[in-house]
C-alpha positions in Angstrom: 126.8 136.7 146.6 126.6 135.0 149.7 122.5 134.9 149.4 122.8 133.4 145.9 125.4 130.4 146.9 123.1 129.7 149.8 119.7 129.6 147.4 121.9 127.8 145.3 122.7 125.1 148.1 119.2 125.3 149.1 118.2 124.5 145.5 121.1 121.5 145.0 119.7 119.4 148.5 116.2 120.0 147.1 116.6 118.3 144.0 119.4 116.1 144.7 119.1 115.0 148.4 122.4 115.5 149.3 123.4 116.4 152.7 124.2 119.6 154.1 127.9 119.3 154.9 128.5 118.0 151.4 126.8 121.1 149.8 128.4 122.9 151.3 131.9 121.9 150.7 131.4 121.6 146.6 130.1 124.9 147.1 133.6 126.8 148.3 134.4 128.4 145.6 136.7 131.4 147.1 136.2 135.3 146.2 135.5 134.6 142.4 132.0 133.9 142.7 132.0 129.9 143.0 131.7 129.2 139.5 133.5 126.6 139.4 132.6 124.8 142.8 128.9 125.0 140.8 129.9 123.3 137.7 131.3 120.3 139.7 128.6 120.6 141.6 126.0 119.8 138.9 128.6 117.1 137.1 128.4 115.5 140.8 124.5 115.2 141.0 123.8 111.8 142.3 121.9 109.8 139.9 119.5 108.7 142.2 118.5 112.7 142.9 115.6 114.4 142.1 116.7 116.7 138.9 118.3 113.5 137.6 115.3 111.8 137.6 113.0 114.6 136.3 116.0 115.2 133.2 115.7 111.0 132.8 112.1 111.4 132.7 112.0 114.5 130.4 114.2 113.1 127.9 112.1 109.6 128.0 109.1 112.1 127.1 110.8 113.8 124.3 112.7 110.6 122.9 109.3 108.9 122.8 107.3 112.0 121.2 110.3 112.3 118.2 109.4 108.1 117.9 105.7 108.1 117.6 106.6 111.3 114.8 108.6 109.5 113.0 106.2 106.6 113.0 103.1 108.7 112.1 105.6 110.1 109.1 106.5 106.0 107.7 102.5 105.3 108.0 101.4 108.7 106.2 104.0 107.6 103.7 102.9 104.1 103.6 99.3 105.6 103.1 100.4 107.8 100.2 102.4 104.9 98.4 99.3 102.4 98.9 96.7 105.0 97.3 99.1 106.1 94.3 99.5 102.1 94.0 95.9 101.0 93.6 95.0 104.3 92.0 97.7 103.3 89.3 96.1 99.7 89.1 92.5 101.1 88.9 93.9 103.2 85.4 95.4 100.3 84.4 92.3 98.5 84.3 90.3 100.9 82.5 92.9 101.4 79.8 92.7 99.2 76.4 95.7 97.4 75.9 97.1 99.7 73.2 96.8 102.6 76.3 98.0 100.4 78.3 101.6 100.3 76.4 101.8 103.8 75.4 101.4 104.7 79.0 104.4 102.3 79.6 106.3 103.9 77.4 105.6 107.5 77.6 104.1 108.3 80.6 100.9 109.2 78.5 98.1 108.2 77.0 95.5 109.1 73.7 91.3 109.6 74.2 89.1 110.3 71.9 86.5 112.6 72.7 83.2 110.4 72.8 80.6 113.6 71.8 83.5 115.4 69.0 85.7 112.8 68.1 88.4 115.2 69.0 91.9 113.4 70.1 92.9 114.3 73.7 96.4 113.3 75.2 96.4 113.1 79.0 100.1 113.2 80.8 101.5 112.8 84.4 101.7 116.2 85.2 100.3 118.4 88.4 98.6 120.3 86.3 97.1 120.9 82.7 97.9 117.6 82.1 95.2 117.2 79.2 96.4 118.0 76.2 94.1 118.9 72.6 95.6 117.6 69.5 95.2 118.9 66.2 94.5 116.7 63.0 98.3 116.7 62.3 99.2 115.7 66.0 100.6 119.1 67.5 98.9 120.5 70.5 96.2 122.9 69.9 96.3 123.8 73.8 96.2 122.2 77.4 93.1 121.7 79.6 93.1 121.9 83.4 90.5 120.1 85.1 91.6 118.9 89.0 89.3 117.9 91.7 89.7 120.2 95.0 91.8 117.9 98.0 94.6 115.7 98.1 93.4 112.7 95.3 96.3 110.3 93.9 97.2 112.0 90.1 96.4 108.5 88.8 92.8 109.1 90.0 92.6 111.9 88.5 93.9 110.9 85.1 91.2 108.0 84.8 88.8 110.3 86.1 89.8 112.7 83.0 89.7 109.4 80.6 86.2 108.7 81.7 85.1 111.9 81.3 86.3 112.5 78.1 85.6 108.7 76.1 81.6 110.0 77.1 80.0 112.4 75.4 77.8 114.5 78.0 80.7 114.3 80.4 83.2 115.7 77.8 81.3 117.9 77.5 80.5 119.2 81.1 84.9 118.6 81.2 85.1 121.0 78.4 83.1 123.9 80.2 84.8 123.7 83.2 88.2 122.7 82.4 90.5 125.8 82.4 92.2 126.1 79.0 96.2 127.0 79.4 98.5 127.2 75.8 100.2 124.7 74.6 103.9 123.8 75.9 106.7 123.1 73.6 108.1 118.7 74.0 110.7 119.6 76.1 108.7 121.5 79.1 106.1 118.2 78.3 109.0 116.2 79.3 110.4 118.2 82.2 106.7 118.6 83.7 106.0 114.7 83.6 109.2 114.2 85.6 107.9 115.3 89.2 105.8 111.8 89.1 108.3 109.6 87.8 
């Protein structure tokens, strides 16, 4: 024991600078091992020392890495919101005005196919979001069409209305859409929800 409170004193003047006599006197700490003395001994570490210093400078490092985190996270956001938001205004614009207010109102919108004349309804939804419509207005079954990456679902939506108003591109949608059956209104409305 009497190695380790000498290391330990050793240690202490290294990174704190104290002096010897002082050391050694917050170091006494009887038969029991000096745990104490070495608790006060670290609560007394002057703050002009060497460990304080380095622990000032360590938590200037971390405090400053968790800050630039946190800013990259509010600009990534900011990014995300700004894309959705000119992706919305780009649908907007390419919608007729009758589009325009069913959108409004129910989060969708009606196309009709420009090659088969066939009435498509195209939803806020992460997935088979394009649904075919029978003569009567039921859903015949969903179509899945999504491009591969990270694209704003409003992109994707006028990218599926353009596609479908032209007749080679419905088409080319048609062969490569995945085809899913249909849901029943209330899943409709629960899957819509997640962009709301």
């Amino acid at each position: 024991m009497p190695t380790l409170n000498a290391a330990w004193r050793a240690l202490r003047r290294f990174f704190c600078r104290t002096d010897a006599p002082a050391a050694a006197a917050a170091n006494q700490g009887g038969a029991d091992g000096g745990a104490p003395a070495r608790s006060e001994a670290l609560a007394s570490v002057p703050a002009g020392g060497r460990l304080h210093g380095f622990y000032e400078r360590m938590l200037e490092q971390v405090l400053e890495a968790q800050r630039n985190n946190e800013l990259m996270r509010f600009d990534e956001i900011r990014r995300d919101r700004r894309a959705k938001r000119r992706a919305l205004t780009l649908l907007m614009r390419l919608m007729n005005p009758e589009q325009r207010e069913e959108f409004r109102t129910f989060r969708h919108f009606h196309v009709i196919g420009g090659g088969s004349g066939i009435r498509y309804r195209i939803r806020v939804a992460p997935f088979a979001n394009v649904d075919v419509l029978r003569h009567d207005g039921k859903v015949r079954h969903r179509l899945c069409a999504f491009p591969a990456g990270d694209v704003p679902v409003y992109d994707v939506m006028a990218a599926q209305m353009l596609h479908l108003q032209d007749p080679i591109g419905e088409q080319r949608f048609l062969q490569r859409a995945n085809i899913h059956p249909a849901l029943t209104e209330e899943r409709v409305r629960s899957n819509s929800m997640w962009a709301a």
